[in-house]
C-alpha positions in Angstrom: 31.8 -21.6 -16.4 29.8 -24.4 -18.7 32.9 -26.6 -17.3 35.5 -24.8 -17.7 37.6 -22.6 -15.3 37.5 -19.2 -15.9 41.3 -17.7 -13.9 40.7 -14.3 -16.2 39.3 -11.2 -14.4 36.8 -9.7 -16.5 35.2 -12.6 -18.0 31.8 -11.8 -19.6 29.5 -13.9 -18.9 25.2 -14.1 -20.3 22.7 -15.4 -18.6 22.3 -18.5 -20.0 25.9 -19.8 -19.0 26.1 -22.4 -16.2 28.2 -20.4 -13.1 29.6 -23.0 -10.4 31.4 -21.6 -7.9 32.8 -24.0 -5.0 30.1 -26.8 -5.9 27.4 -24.5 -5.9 25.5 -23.2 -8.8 24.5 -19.8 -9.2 21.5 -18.3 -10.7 21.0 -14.6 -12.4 19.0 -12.7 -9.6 15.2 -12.5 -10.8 13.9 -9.5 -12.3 10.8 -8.7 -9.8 7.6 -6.9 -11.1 5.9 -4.0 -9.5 2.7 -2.0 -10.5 0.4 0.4 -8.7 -2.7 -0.2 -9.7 -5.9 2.6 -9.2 -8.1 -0.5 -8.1 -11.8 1.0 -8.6 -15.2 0.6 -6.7 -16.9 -2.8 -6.9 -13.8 -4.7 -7.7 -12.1 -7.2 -5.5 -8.7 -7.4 -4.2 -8.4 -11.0 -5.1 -7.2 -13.0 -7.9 -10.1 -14.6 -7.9 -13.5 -15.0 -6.4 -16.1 -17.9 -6.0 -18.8 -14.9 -6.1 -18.2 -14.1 -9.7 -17.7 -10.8 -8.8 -14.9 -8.4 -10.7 -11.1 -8.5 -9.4 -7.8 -7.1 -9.6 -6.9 -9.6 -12.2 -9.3 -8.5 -14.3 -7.2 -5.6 -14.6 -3.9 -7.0 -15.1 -2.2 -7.6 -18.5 -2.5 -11.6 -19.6 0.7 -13.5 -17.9 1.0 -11.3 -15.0 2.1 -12.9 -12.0 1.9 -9.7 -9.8 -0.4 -10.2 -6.5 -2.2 -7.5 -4.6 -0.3 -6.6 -1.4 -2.7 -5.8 1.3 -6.2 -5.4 0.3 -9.2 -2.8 -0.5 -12.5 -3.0 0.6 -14.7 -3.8 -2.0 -16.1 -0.6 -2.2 -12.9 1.6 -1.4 -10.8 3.1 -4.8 -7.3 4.2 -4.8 -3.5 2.7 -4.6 -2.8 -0.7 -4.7 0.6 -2.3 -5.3 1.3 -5.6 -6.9 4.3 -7.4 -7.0 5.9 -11.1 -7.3 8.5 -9.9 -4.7 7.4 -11.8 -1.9 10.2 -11.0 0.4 9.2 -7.3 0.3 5.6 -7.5 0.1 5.6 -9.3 3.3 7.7 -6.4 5.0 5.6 -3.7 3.8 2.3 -5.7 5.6 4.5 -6.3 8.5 3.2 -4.1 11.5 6.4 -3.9 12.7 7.7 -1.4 9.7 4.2 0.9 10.5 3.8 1.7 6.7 1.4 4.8 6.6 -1.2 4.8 4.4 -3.3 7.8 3.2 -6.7 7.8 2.5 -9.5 10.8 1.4 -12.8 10.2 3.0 -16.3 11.5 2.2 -18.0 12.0 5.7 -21.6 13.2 6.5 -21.0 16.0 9.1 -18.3 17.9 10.1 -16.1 16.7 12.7 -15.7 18.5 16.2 -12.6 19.4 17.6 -12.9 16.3 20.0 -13.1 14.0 17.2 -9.9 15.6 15.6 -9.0 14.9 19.4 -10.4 11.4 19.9 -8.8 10.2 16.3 -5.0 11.6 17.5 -5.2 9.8 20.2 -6.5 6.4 19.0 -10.3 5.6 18.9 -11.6 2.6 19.8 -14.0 0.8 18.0 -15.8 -2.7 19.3 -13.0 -5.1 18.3 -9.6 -3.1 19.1 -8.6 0.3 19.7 -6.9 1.9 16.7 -3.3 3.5 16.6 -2.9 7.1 16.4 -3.9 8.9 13.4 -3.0 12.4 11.6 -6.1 14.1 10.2 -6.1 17.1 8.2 -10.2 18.2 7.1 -10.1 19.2 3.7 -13.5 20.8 3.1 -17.1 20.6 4.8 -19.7 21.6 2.1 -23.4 21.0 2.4 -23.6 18.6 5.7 -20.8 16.8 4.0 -17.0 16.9 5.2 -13.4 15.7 2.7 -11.1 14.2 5.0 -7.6 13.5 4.7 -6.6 10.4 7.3 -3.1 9.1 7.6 -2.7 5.3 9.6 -0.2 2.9 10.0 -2.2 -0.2 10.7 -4.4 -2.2 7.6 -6.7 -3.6 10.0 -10.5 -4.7 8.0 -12.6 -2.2 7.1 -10.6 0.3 9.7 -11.2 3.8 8.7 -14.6 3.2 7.7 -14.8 1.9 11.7 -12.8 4.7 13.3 -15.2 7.3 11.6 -17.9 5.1 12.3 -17.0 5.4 16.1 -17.5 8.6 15.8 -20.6 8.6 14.5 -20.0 9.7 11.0 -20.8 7.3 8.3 -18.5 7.6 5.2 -19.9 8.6 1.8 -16.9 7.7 -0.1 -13.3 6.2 0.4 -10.1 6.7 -2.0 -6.4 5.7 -0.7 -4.4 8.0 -2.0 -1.1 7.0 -0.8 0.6 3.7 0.2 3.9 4.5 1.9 6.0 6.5 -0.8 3.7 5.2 -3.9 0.8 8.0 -4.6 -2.0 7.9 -6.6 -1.8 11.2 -8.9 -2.9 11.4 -12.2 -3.7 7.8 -12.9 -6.8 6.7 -13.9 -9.3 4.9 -12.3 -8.8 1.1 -13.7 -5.6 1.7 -14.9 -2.2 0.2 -14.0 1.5 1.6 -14.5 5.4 0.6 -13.3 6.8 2.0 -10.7 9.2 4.7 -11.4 12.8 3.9 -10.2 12.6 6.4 -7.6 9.6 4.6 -6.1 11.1 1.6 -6.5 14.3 2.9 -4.3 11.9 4.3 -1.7 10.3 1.0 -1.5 13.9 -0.6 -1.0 14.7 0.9 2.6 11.2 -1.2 3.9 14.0 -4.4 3.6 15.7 -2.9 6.6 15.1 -3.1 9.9 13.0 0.2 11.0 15.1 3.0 12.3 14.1 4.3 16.1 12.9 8.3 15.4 11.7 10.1 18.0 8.1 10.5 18.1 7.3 13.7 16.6 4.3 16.0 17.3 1.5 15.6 14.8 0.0 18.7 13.4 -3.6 18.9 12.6 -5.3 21.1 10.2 -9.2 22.2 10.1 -10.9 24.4 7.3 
């Protein structure tokens, strides 16, 4: 340590102190930052654009290094997490780990029981056909519909597709979950920590996915 050979369990040592152990030198491990962020309508998930137009770092405290992982649509609210852990935020956008994401969509319509049927199985739109999905319709009110849509792909635009497929055009789009991270009480615009629970739920996406057998999905109409 700083030169000199520490032989005495227990040593303290700060941050600061030069730590060589066998000819290499180690470093204190970084101190990652991670924020969910309730990105709004008409803002970019970018840090920065060549349009001019608004974007997640507009929201960010000065000398943040956070980056979005993933993106919203320009015009879709809702969870967003930032971080400057690189290593994790390319495992949670790995298809391989099947994150699901949660998203509350205004509809016009109501859909029919083949819908429900036709988005369980995996619609398919022009370019691909999407994964399996677990609906649950919230409310249909005046020729409108609240659905609740869970995924585990982030392909462009894709819920706004599947629904498309189906012939419904959506009103309005909010994510309201991103795997264990939910959106709650926060404010549109606003930015917070995660807790450390959420960041210990976040941890397990480091590991290789565990095999579960595939379970039956449940689907819920009102």
């Amino acid at each position: 340590m700083n030169g000199r050979v520490v032989r005495e369990l227990g040593t303290v040592v700060d941050c600061e102190d030069r730590i060589e152990v066998e000819g290499r030198i180690l470093s204190a491990p970084r101190e990652f930052t991670y924020l969910i962020l309730n990105k709004p309508v008409g803002v970019v998930t970018t840090m920065r654009d060549p349009q001019g137009r608004r974007t997640v770092a507009d929201l960010l405290p000065a000398g943040t290094h956070a980056v979005p992982v993933g993106r919203l649509d320009y015009d879709t609210a809702g969870v967003l997490l930032l971080t400057d852990d690189g290593e994790l935020a390319n495992r949670l956008l790995h298809p391989r780990f099947g994150v699901a994401k949660t998203y509350r969509a205004e509809i016009d319509g109501r859909l029919s029981p083949e819908d429900v049927r036709r988005l369980h199985g995996g619609v398919r739109v022009p370019e691909f056909r999407a994964a399996s999905a677990k609906v649950r319709v919230v409310a249909v009110r005046r020729g409108r519909s609240i659905v609740e849509l869970t995924i585990h792909e982030g392909r462009n635009r894709q819920v706004r597709r599947m629904f498309q497929a189906l012939g419904r055009r959506v009103l309005a789009l909010t994510r309201t979950s991103f795997g264990p991270l939910r959106l709650g009480e926060l404010p549109s615009g606003h930015l917070r920590r995660l807790t450390r629970r959420e960041r210990t739920a976040l941890e397990r996406h480091r590991r290789p996915p565990e095999q579960s057998p595939r379970t039956k999905r449940d689907t819920t109409i009102t």
